[in-house]
C-alpha positions in Angstrom: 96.6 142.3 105.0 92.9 140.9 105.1 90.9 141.1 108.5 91.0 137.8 108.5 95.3 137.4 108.3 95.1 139.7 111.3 92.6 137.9 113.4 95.2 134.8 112.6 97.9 136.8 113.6 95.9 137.9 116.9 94.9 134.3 118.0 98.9 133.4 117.7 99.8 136.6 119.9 97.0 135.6 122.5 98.3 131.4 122.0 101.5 133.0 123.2 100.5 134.8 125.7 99.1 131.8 127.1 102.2 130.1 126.5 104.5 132.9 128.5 102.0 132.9 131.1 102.3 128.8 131.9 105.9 129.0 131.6 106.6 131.8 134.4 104.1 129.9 136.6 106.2 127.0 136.0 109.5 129.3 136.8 108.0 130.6 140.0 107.1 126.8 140.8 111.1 126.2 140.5 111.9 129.0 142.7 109.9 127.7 145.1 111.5 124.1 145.0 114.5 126.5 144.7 114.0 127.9 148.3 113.6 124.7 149.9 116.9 123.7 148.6 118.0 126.8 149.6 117.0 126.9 153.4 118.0 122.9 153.5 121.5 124.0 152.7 121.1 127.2 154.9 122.0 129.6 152.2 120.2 133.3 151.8 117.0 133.8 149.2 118.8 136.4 147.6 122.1 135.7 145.7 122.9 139.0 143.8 126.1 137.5 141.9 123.3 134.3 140.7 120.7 137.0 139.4 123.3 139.5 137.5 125.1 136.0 135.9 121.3 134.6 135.0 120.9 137.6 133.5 124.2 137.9 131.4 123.5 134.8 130.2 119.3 135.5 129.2 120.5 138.7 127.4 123.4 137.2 125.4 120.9 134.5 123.5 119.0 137.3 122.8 118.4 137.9 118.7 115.5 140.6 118.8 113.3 142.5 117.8 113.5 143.3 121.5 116.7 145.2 122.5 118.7 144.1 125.0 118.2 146.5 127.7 114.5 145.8 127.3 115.0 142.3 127.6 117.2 143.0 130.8 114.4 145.0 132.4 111.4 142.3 131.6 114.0 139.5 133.2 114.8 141.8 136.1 111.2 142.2 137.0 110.7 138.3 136.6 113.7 137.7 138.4 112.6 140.1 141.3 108.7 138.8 141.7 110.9 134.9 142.5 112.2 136.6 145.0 109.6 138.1 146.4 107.2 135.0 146.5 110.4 132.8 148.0 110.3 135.8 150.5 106.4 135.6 151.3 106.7 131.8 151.9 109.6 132.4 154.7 107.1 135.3 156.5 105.3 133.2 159.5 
């Protein structure tokens, strides 16, 4: 591989950092249009079945590299930090 390949390949790993980086801010914009819904229809921030299904489903269209468990563990962590800025917009 010549330096320049790999400076190719290192602009397209930075692009898609980028990338992953706009969409979770986009995510966590949902789950804050989420928690309005949520206290509109008087229903708790954290629905435990929701997550673990939400999850199910993320790690069955999952085709590596990444294993699953480590796809279950990046997802739980993203998953967890929604919930956690829902819970810091309820806090007076």
């Amino acid at each position: 591989m010549s330096h320049g390949q790999l400076a190719e390949l290192r602009q397209k790993i930075s692009a898609n950092s980028i990338d992953i980086l706009d969409l979770l801010n986009r995510r966590a914009e949902l789950a804050l249009k989420i928690l309005a819904e949520k206290h509109r229809l008087d229903l708790p921030v954290f629905d435990p079945e929701r997550e673990e299904q939400l999850l199910a489903k993320i790690v069955g269209h999952n085709q590596g590299p990444l294993p699953d468990a480590v796809i279950a563990e990046l997802f739980r962590k993203i998953i967890e930090t929604s919930r956690e800025l829902q819970q810091q917009q309820i806090k007076p």
